[in-house]
N, C-alpha and C positions, 0 to 999 in steps of 0.2 A: 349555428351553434358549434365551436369549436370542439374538439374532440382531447378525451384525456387520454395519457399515453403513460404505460406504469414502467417505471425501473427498477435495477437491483443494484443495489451498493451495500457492501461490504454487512448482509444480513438484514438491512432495511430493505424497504415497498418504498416507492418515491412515486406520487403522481403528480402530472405537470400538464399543465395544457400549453408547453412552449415543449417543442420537438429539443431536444438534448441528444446529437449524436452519441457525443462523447462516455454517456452512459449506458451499462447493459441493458438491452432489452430485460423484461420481465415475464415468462412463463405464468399464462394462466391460472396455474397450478401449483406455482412456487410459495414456500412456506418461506416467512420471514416472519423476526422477532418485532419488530415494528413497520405501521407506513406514519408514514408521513405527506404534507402535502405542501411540493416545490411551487414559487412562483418566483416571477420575474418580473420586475417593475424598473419603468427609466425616473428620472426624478434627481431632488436634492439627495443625496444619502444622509440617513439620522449620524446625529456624534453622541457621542458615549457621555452617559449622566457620570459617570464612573469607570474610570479606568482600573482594573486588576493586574492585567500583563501585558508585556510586549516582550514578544521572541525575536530575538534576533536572525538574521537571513536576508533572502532575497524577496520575498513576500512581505516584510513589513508587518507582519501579521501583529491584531492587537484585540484582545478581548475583553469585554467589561458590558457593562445596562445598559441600555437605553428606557427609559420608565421600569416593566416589567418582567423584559425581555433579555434574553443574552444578544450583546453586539458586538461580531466579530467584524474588522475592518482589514483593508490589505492595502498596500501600499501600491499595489497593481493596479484592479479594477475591481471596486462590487464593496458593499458592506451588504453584513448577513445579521438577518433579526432570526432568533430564535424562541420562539415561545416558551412560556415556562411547562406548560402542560405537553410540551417536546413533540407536537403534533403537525404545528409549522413551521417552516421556514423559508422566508421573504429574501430573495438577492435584488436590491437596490443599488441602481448605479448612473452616473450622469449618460442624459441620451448621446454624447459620444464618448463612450465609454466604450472598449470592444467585448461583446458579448463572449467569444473565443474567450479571453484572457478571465471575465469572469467565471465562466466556467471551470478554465483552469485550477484559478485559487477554489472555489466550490469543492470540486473535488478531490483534488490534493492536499485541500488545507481542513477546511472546513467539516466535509464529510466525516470524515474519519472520526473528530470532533463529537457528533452530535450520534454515532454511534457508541461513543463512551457511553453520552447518558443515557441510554439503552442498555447499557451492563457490557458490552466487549471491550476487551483491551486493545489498546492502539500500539504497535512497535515500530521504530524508525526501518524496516528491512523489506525487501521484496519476497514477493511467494510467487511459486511455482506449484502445478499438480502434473501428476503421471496418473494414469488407471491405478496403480498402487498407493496413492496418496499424496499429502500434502507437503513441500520443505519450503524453511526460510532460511533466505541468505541474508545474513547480518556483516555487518561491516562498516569504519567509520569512513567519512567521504574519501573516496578515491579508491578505496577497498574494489570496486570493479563490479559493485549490484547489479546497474544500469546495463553494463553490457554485457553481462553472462546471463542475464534474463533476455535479452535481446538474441542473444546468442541462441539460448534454449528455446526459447520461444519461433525462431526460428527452422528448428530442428523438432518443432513438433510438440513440445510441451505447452499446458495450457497454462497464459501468464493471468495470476489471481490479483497481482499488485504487483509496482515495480518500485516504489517510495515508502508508502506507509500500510502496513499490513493490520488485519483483525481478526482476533482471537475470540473465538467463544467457548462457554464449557469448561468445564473441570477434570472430570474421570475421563473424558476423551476431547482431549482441545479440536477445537474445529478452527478451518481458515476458511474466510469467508472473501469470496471474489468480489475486491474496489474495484479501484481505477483500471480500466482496459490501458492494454498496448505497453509501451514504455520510449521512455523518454531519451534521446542518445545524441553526442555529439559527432560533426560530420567523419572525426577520423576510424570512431566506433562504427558507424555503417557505413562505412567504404570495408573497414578490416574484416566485419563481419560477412561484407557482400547482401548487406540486406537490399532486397529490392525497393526501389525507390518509387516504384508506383505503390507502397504500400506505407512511404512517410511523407508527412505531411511538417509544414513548419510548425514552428511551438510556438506560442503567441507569448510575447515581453522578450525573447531570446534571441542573440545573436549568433544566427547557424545553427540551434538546434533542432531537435525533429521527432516527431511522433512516430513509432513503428508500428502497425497494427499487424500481426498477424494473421493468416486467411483463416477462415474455419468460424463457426459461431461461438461467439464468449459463454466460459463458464460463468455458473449460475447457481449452482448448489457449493454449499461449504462443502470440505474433504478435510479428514481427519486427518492431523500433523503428525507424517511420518520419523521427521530428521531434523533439526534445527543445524545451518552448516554456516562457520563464521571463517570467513573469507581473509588470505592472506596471499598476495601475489609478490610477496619480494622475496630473494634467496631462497627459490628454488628453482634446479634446471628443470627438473619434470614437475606434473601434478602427484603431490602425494595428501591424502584423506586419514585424517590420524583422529581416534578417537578422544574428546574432551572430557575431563573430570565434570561431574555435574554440576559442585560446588563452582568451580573454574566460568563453567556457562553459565551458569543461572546470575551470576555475581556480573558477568561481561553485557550479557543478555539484559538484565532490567537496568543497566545505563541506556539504555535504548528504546525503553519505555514512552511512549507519548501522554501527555495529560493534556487534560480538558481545558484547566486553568492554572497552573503555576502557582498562580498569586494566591489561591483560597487552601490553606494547610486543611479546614474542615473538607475536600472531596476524597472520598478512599480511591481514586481511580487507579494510582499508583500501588497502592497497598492491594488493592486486586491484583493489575497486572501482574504482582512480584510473585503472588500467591496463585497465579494462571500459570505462571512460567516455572516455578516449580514442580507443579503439577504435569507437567508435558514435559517435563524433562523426566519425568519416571516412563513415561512410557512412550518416548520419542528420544535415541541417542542425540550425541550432541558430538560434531566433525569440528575437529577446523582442519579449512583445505589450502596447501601450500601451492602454489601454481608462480609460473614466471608470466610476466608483465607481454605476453606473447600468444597474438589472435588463433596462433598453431595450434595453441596448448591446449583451448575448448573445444574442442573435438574430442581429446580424452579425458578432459575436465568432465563432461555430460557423461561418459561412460562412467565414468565415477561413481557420479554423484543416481547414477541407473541401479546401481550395484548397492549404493547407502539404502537405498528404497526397498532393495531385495530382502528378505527377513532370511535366507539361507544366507545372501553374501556376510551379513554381520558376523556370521560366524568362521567364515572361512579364513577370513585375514590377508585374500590376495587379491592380485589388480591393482594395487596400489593403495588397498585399505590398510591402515597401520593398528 
Protein backbone atom coordinates (compact mmCIF):
# COMPACT_ATOMS: atom_id res chain seq x y z
CA UNK A 1 0.00 0.00 0.00
CA UNK A 2 1.47 3.11 -0.92
CA UNK A 3 1.90 5.79 1.55
CA UNK A 4 0.31 9.47 1.59
CA UNK A 5 2.49 12.39 1.84
CA UNK A 6 0.70 15.87 2.94
CA UNK A 7 1.90 19.43 1.64
CA UNK A 8 1.69 23.05 2.21
CA UNK A 9 0.88 25.55 -0.65
CA UNK A 10 0.24 28.81 -0.19
CA UNK A 11 -2.61 28.05 2.95
CA UNK A 12 -3.76 24.69 1.38
CA UNK A 13 -3.20 20.80 2.85
CA UNK A 14 -2.32 18.89 -0.52
CA UNK A 15 -2.26 15.02 -0.20
CA UNK A 16 -0.56 12.99 -2.82
CA UNK A 17 0.52 9.44 -2.87
CA UNK A 18 3.24 10.67 -5.68
CA UNK A 19 6.35 12.16 -3.69
CA UNK A 20 6.28 15.96 -5.00
CA UNK A 21 9.83 17.35 -4.01
CA UNK A 22 9.23 20.47 -5.20
CA UNK A 23 6.57 21.12 -2.61
CA UNK A 24 6.62 22.12 1.19
CA UNK A 25 6.62 19.46 3.40
CA UNK A 26 3.54 19.66 5.65
CA UNK A 27 3.69 19.84 9.64
CA UNK A 28 1.43 17.48 11.52
CA UNK A 29 -0.01 20.20 13.11
CA UNK A 30 -0.21 22.89 10.50
CA UNK A 31 -3.56 24.73 10.25
CA UNK A 32 -4.63 25.37 6.76
CA UNK A 33 -7.76 26.95 5.12
CA UNK A 34 -8.42 23.95 2.77
CA UNK A 35 -6.99 20.19 1.82
CA UNK A 36 -7.30 18.98 -0.95
CA UNK A 37 -6.31 15.75 -2.68
CA UNK A 38 -3.36 15.90 -5.69
CA UNK A 39 -3.05 12.99 -8.12
CA UNK A 40 -1.22 12.22 -10.97
CA UNK A 41 -2.15 10.32 -14.01
CA UNK A 42 -0.28 9.45 -17.46
CA UNK A 43 -2.84 9.09 -20.19
CA UNK A 44 -4.67 11.17 -23.07
CA UNK A 45 -5.18 14.67 -21.52
CA UNK A 46 -9.18 15.84 -21.62
CA UNK A 47 -9.70 19.08 -23.96
CA UNK A 48 -11.84 21.69 -22.76
CA UNK A 49 -15.81 21.50 -23.49
CA UNK A 50 -15.32 25.19 -23.34
CA UNK A 51 -12.97 27.54 -23.54
CA UNK A 52 -13.03 30.91 -21.23
CA UNK A 53 -9.44 32.26 -21.28
CA UNK A 54 -6.03 32.22 -22.50
CA UNK A 55 -3.17 34.28 -20.90
CA UNK A 56 -0.75 35.14 -22.83
CA UNK A 57 3.20 34.04 -21.74
CA UNK A 58 5.40 31.33 -21.86
CA UNK A 59 3.01 28.58 -20.21
CA UNK A 60 0.43 28.77 -22.81
CA UNK A 61 -1.76 28.68 -19.96
CA UNK A 62 -5.67 28.11 -20.82
CA UNK A 63 -8.80 27.66 -18.69
CA UNK A 64 -12.31 26.50 -19.32
CA UNK A 65 -14.64 22.82 -18.48
CA UNK A 66 -14.26 19.86 -19.19
CA UNK A 67 -17.90 18.23 -18.36
CA UNK A 68 -18.19 19.51 -14.70
CA UNK A 69 -14.92 20.30 -13.83
CA UNK A 70 -12.54 23.49 -14.24
CA UNK A 71 -9.63 22.66 -17.05
CA UNK A 72 -6.71 24.28 -17.01
CA UNK A 73 -4.15 23.25 -19.82
CA UNK A 74 -0.42 24.60 -20.50
CA UNK A 75 1.36 24.54 -23.29
CA UNK A 76 4.37 22.85 -21.47
CA UNK A 77 3.27 19.80 -19.89
CA UNK A 78 0.16 18.54 -17.70
CA UNK A 79 -3.54 19.62 -18.04
CA UNK A 80 -5.37 20.13 -14.57
CA UNK A 81 -8.99 18.87 -13.84
CA UNK A 82 -10.42 20.72 -11.02
CA UNK A 83 -13.47 19.67 -9.36
CA UNK A 84 -16.36 21.78 -8.74
CA UNK A 85 -16.71 20.89 -5.00
CA UNK A 86 -12.75 22.27 -5.09
CA UNK A 87 -11.56 19.05 -3.23
CA UNK A 88 -9.65 17.63 -6.13
CA UNK A 89 -7.35 18.03 -8.36
CA UNK A 90 -6.10 15.46 -11.13
CA UNK A 91 -2.75 16.50 -13.27
CA UNK A 92 -2.94 14.47 -16.42
CA UNK A 93 -0.43 14.25 -18.89
CA UNK A 94 1.09 12.03 -22.02
CA UNK A 95 3.39 9.21 -20.43
CA UNK A 96 6.29 11.24 -22.07
CA UNK A 97 5.46 14.10 -20.84
CA UNK A 98 8.33 15.39 -18.05
CA UNK A 99 6.91 15.01 -14.80
CA UNK A 100 9.51 18.18 -13.55
CA UNK A 101 7.82 20.45 -16.17
CA UNK A 102 4.39 19.48 -14.98
CA UNK A 103 4.95 20.09 -11.77
CA UNK A 104 6.35 23.18 -12.67
CA UNK A 105 3.20 24.78 -14.46
CA UNK A 106 1.14 22.97 -11.09
CA UNK A 107 2.78 25.05 -9.00
CA UNK A 108 3.61 28.29 -10.55
CA UNK A 109 0.52 28.42 -12.60
CA UNK A 110 -2.06 26.28 -11.38
CA UNK A 111 -1.80 26.42 -7.43
CA UNK A 112 -2.17 29.72 -6.76
CA UNK A 113 -5.25 29.32 -8.95
CA UNK A 114 -7.35 26.93 -7.04
CA UNK A 115 -6.24 28.78 -3.77
CA UNK A 116 -8.35 31.79 -5.07
CA UNK A 117 -11.25 29.50 -4.95
CA UNK A 118 -10.61 29.07 -1.47
CA UNK A 119 -11.03 32.94 -0.83
CA UNK A 120 -6.94 34.17 -0.98
CA UNK A 121 -5.92 36.74 -3.40
CA UNK A 122 -3.36 35.87 -5.93
CA UNK A 123 -0.63 38.92 -6.69
CA UNK A 124 1.97 38.66 -9.65
CA UNK A 125 5.23 39.65 -6.77
CA UNK A 126 7.49 37.63 -4.65
CA UNK A 127 7.53 37.42 -0.68
CA UNK A 128 9.97 37.25 1.61
CA UNK A 129 9.65 36.92 5.73
CA UNK A 130 12.18 37.95 8.49
CA UNK A 131 11.17 37.07 12.41
CA UNK A 132 9.58 40.50 12.20
CA UNK A 133 7.33 39.67 9.39
CA UNK A 134 6.13 39.42 5.92
CA UNK A 135 7.12 42.12 2.50
CA UNK A 136 6.42 41.92 -1.11
CA UNK A 137 8.27 42.89 -3.92
CA UNK A 138 6.23 44.09 -6.86
CA UNK A 139 7.59 44.96 -9.94
CA UNK A 140 6.75 44.65 -13.79
CA UNK A 141 9.26 41.98 -15.52
CA UNK A 142 12.74 42.97 -15.41
CA UNK A 143 12.05 45.10 -12.23
CA UNK A 144 14.74 42.53 -10.53
CA UNK A 145 11.97 40.21 -8.09
CA UNK A 146 13.76 37.01 -9.22
CA UNK A 147 17.12 38.08 -8.04
CA UNK A 148 16.78 40.18 -4.82
CA UNK A 149 14.65 37.25 -3.59
CA UNK A 150 17.51 35.06 -4.59
CA UNK A 151 19.70 37.39 -3.25
CA UNK A 152 17.84 37.60 0.27
CA UNK A 153 17.19 34.36 0.52
CA UNK A 154 20.56 33.87 0.20
CA UNK A 155 21.55 35.99 3.11
CA UNK A 156 19.18 34.35 5.30
CA UNK A 157 15.59 35.38 4.69
CA UNK A 158 12.90 32.86 4.42
CA UNK A 159 11.65 32.96 0.64
CA UNK A 160 7.49 32.51 0.96
CA UNK A 161 7.19 33.00 -3.12
CA UNK A 162 9.29 34.20 -5.84
CA UNK A 163 6.43 34.64 -8.78
CA UNK A 164 3.08 34.61 -7.47
CA UNK A 165 2.29 35.44 -3.86
CA UNK A 166 -1.17 34.77 -1.47
CA UNK A 167 -2.82 36.94 0.52
CA UNK A 168 -5.24 36.04 3.12
CA UNK A 169 -7.36 38.11 5.72
CA UNK A 170 -8.55 41.50 6.08
CA UNK A 171 -7.75 43.42 9.42
CA UNK A 172 -4.34 41.57 9.31
CA UNK A 173 -3.43 40.32 5.65
CA UNK A 174 -1.36 37.15 6.02
CA UNK A 175 1.31 35.70 3.38
CA UNK A 176 1.07 32.52 3.00
CA UNK A 177 4.33 30.39 1.88
CA UNK A 178 3.86 28.93 -2.29
CA UNK A 179 6.39 27.98 -4.27
CA UNK A 180 9.90 27.10 -2.59
CA UNK A 181 13.20 28.47 -3.93
CA UNK A 182 13.19 30.80 -6.81
CA UNK A 183 13.92 30.88 -10.14
CA UNK A 184 17.27 32.77 -11.63
CA UNK A 185 19.06 33.28 -14.74
CA UNK A 186 22.86 32.09 -15.07
CA UNK A 187 24.19 35.74 -14.88
CA UNK A 188 21.92 36.23 -11.64
CA UNK A 189 23.74 33.33 -9.81
CA UNK A 190 27.05 33.74 -10.85
CA UNK A 191 26.56 37.93 -9.62
CA UNK A 192 24.91 36.74 -6.67
CA UNK A 193 27.50 33.78 -6.02
CA UNK A 194 24.76 31.53 -5.12
CA UNK A 195 26.07 28.05 -4.62
CA UNK A 196 25.55 25.88 -7.28
CA UNK A 197 25.16 22.58 -5.39
CA UNK A 198 21.96 24.24 -4.27
CA UNK A 199 20.46 24.92 -8.05
CA UNK A 200 19.12 22.72 -10.05
CA UNK A 201 18.04 23.25 -13.81
CA UNK A 202 14.40 24.45 -14.52
CA UNK A 203 12.67 22.17 -16.66
CA UNK A 204 11.31 23.90 -20.36
CA UNK A 205 14.24 26.65 -19.85
CA UNK A 206 17.23 27.38 -21.58
CA UNK A 207 20.02 28.00 -18.73
CA UNK A 208 17.84 28.67 -16.15
CA UNK A 209 17.98 27.36 -12.49
CA UNK A 210 16.31 26.58 -9.34
CA UNK A 211 17.93 28.02 -6.17
CA UNK A 212 16.79 26.40 -3.04
CA UNK A 213 18.10 27.73 0.03
CA UNK A 214 19.51 25.65 3.02
CA UNK A 215 17.40 25.57 6.24
CA UNK A 216 13.69 24.05 6.29
CA UNK A 217 10.70 25.87 4.28
CA UNK A 218 8.40 28.07 5.86
CA UNK A 219 5.09 26.93 6.59
CA UNK A 220 2.98 29.16 8.59
CA UNK A 221 1.63 32.50 6.96
CA UNK A 222 3.23 35.82 8.57
CA UNK A 223 1.59 38.91 8.69
CA UNK A 224 2.39 41.55 5.81
CA UNK A 225 4.76 44.01 7.25
CA UNK A 226 5.77 46.37 4.02
CA UNK A 227 4.55 46.18 0.51
CA UNK A 228 8.07 47.41 -1.54
CA UNK A 229 7.74 48.23 -5.49
CA UNK A 230 11.00 47.88 -7.07
CA UNK A 231 12.79 50.30 -9.35
CA UNK A 232 16.39 49.71 -10.38
CA UNK A 233 17.12 52.54 -13.04
CA UNK A 234 18.70 56.13 -12.25
CA UNK A 235 19.86 55.60 -9.07
CA UNK A 236 23.71 55.53 -7.98
CA UNK A 237 22.83 54.20 -4.46
CA UNK A 238 19.83 52.35 -2.98
CA UNK A 239 17.33 54.84 -1.72
CA UNK A 240 13.55 53.41 0.11
CA UNK A 241 11.16 56.34 -0.28
CA UNK A 242 7.83 56.24 1.20
CA UNK A 243 4.49 55.57 -1.37
CA UNK A 244 1.30 57.37 -1.14
CA UNK A 245 -1.27 54.63 -0.55
CA UNK A 246 -3.51 55.91 -3.12
CA UNK A 247 -0.26 55.68 -5.56
CA UNK A 248 0.14 51.85 -4.30
CA UNK A 249 -2.90 50.41 -4.03
CA UNK A 250 -3.91 51.82 -7.76
CA UNK A 251 0.07 50.21 -8.92
CA UNK A 252 -0.44 47.26 -6.68
CA UNK A 253 -4.00 45.74 -7.91
CA UNK A 254 -2.57 45.89 -11.67
CA UNK A 255 -0.95 43.06 -10.32
CA UNK A 256 -3.57 41.16 -9.27
CA UNK A 257 -4.03 37.56 -10.52
CA UNK A 258 -7.48 35.91 -11.34
CA UNK A 259 -8.83 32.70 -11.48
CA UNK A 260 -10.63 33.24 -14.87
CA UNK A 261 -10.42 36.38 -16.89
CA UNK A 262 -13.17 35.40 -19.08
CA UNK A 263 -16.13 35.05 -16.31
CA UNK A 264 -16.91 39.00 -15.27
CA UNK A 265 -19.45 37.00 -12.62
CA UNK A 266 -16.00 35.84 -10.05
CA UNK A 267 -15.34 38.71 -7.32
CA UNK A 268 -11.77 37.35 -7.19
CA UNK A 269 -10.46 40.75 -8.43
CA UNK A 270 -13.01 42.84 -6.39
CA UNK A 271 -11.60 40.92 -3.32
CA UNK A 272 -8.05 41.34 -4.06
CA UNK A 273 -8.44 45.23 -4.55
CA UNK A 274 -10.44 45.21 -1.35
CA UNK A 275 -7.39 42.96 0.39
CA UNK A 276 -4.98 45.43 -0.86
CA UNK A 277 -6.39 48.25 0.59
CA UNK A 278 -6.84 46.79 3.50
CA UNK A 279 -2.99 46.07 4.20
CA UNK A 280 -2.11 49.11 2.94
CA UNK A 281 -3.62 50.59 6.17
CA UNK A 282 -1.54 48.67 8.22
CA UNK A 283 1.45 47.60 6.06
CA UNK A 284 3.45 51.10 4.43
CA UNK A 285 4.10 51.08 1.08
CA UNK A 286 8.25 51.77 -0.34
CA UNK A 287 9.31 52.11 -3.60
CA UNK A 288 12.96 51.24 -3.67
CA UNK A 289 15.47 53.02 -6.25
CA UNK A 290 18.54 50.87 -6.50
CA UNK A 291 21.13 50.75 -9.60
CA UNK A 292 21.06 47.80 -12.00
CA UNK A 293 24.39 46.63 -9.67
CA UNK A 294 24.85 42.98 -7.71
CA UNK A 295 26.95 45.61 -5.26
CA UNK A 296 24.02 47.43 -4.50
CA UNK A 297 21.99 44.18 -2.49
CA UNK A 298 23.98 44.10 0.27
CA UNK A 299 22.54 47.43 1.23
CA UNK A 300 19.48 47.03 -0.69
CA UNK A 301 18.55 43.98 2.26
CA UNK A 302 19.81 46.53 4.94
CA UNK A 303 17.25 48.55 3.79
CA UNK A 304 14.62 46.81 3.34
CA UNK A 305 15.77 45.26 7.42
CA UNK A 306 15.18 48.74 8.46
CA UNK A 307 11.41 48.99 6.38
CA UNK A 308 10.55 45.88 8.74
CA UNK A 309 11.68 47.78 11.85
CA UNK A 310 8.55 49.77 13.41
CA UNK A 311 11.25 52.35 15.10
CA UNK A 312 13.15 52.72 11.78
CA UNK A 313 9.71 54.14 10.10
CA UNK A 314 10.14 56.62 12.07
CA UNK A 315 13.43 57.79 12.06
CA UNK A 316 13.96 58.72 8.38
CA UNK A 317 17.71 57.49 8.00
CA UNK A 318 19.82 54.81 6.21
CA UNK A 319 18.47 55.59 3.46
CA UNK A 320 14.62 55.74 4.19
CA UNK A 321 13.21 58.82 2.55
Amino acid sequence: MSSTSTYSFGGLRLHSAVRVDQLRPCPADAEAWADITLSFETGEPPVHDRISYRWRGRYGLVIGTCGDEWLMTSSLDGAFLISRERRTLRCIAPSAASFDACVDVLIRRVLPRVAILFGASAIHAAALARPEGGVLLLGMSGAGKSTMTASLGHAGWQILSDDISLLWGLEEPLLAPAAQGVCVWPASREGINLPIERCRPMPAYDGKTHFMPDGDPATTPVPLRALVFLNREGSAAPVLERMRDAEALVTASHMLVQLDPGDPALPDWVQGFARLNAAMKVAPSYRLHYPNDFAALAEVEMLLQRALDPQAKNRGDGGLA
